[in-house]
N, C-alpha and C positions, 0 to 999 in steps of 0.2 A: 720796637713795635713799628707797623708799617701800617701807612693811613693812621685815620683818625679815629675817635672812638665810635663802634656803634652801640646801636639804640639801648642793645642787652648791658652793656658796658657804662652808658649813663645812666642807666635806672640803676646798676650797682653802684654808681658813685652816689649819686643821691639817695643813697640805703648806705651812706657810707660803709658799704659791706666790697669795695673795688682792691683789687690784687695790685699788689706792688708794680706791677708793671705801666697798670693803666695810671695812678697816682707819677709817677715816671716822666709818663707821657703829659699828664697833663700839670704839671711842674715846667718841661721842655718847651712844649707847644703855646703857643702864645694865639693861636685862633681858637683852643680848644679852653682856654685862660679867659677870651674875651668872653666864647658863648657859654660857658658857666657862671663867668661874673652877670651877662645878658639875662641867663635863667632866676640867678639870686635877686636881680633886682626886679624881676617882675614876681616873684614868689613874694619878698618881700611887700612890696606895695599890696598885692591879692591881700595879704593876711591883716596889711595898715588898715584898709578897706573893710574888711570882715571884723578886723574890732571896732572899729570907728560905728560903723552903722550898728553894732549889738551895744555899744557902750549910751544907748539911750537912756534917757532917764525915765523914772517909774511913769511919770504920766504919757509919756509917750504912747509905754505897753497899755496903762490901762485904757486910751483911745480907739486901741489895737482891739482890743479883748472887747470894747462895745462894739465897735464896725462890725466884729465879726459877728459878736452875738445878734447883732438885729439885723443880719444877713440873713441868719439863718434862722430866726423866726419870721420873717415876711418870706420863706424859700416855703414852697408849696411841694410837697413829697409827696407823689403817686404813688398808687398802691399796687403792686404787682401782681397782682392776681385779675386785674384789669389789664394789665398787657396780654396776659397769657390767654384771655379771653379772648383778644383782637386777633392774636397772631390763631389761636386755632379757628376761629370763623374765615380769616385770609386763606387759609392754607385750605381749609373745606372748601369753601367759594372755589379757587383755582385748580383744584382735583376736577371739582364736578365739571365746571368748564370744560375742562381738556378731560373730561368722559364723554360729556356731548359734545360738542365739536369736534372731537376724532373721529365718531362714528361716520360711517359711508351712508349720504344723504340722501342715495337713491332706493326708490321704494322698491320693496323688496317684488319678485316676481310670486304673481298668487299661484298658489301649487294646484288649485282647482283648474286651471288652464294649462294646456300642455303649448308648447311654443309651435308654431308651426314649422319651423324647420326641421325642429325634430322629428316632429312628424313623415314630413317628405322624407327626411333621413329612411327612417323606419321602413315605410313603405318602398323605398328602392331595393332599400338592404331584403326584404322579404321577395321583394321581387327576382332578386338577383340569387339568394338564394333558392329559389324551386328550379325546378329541373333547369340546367343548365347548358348550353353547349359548350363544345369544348372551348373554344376561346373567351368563355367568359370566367372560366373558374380560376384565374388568377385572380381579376376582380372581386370572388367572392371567398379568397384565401383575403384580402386586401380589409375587407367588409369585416371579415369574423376580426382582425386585430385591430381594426377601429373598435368593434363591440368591447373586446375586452379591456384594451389600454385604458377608460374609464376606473374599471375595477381594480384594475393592478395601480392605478395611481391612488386610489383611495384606501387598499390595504397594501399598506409597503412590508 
């Protein structure tokens, strides 16, 4: 065997479930000798620990069993249905929020007034459309796709 054991290799030993070869090795090996005997003896101690402190005596537990109990009689237990109330007025509250405050602030234009440019628009466009000389009907080829480009942008 070459190198040392790995990590699949010591969880086999310690499942003592390890193949003759790794048992071999670690027979041969005297750093892999030291860190198994290192692993035993802190397993050991862990478990000296774990009986020690369970090996109390009854009064201990029933000290145990009062703490706890009057823990949990002075512990005040909300009632959920009080949360669910909070979280859905939060969650309303910051919808509506962010409805009003999204919206665009500016006051809308009253449809009773027409804009004055558009006007002037209008009035050129009319003008440029009536009888024409020849140099100007490019300008009034120009005119008619200004009129339309509104409409083709608003039915695509």
């Amino acid at each position: 065997m070459s190198g040392h054991l790995s990590d699949e290799q010591w969880a086999a030993t310690a499942l003592h479930e390890s193949e003759e070869a790794v048992a071999d090795h670690r027979s041969e090996c005297t750093a892999c000798q030291e860190e198994l005997r290192l692993w035993a003896e802190a397993i050991a101690g862990a478990r000296a620990e774990i009986l020690g402190v369970a090996e109390q005596p009854e009064s201990f537990w029933r000290k145990q069993r009062t703490r706890i109990a009057a823990r949990l009689a002075n512990r005040e237990f909300h009632q959920p249905w009080k949360r669910w109330v909070w979280v859905t007025v939060t969650v309303t509250l910051v919808l509506l929020a962010g409805t009003l405050l999204s919206r665009n602030n500016a006051p809308p234009f009253p449809k009773g007034r027409s804009d004055p440019d558009d006007a002037l628009l209008l009035s050129v466009q009319q003008s440029i459309q009536s009888d024409l000389p020849q140099a100007l009907r490019p300008a009034a080829l120009l005119a008619q796709e200004i009129n339309h480009a509104p409409v083709a942008r608003r039915n695509p």
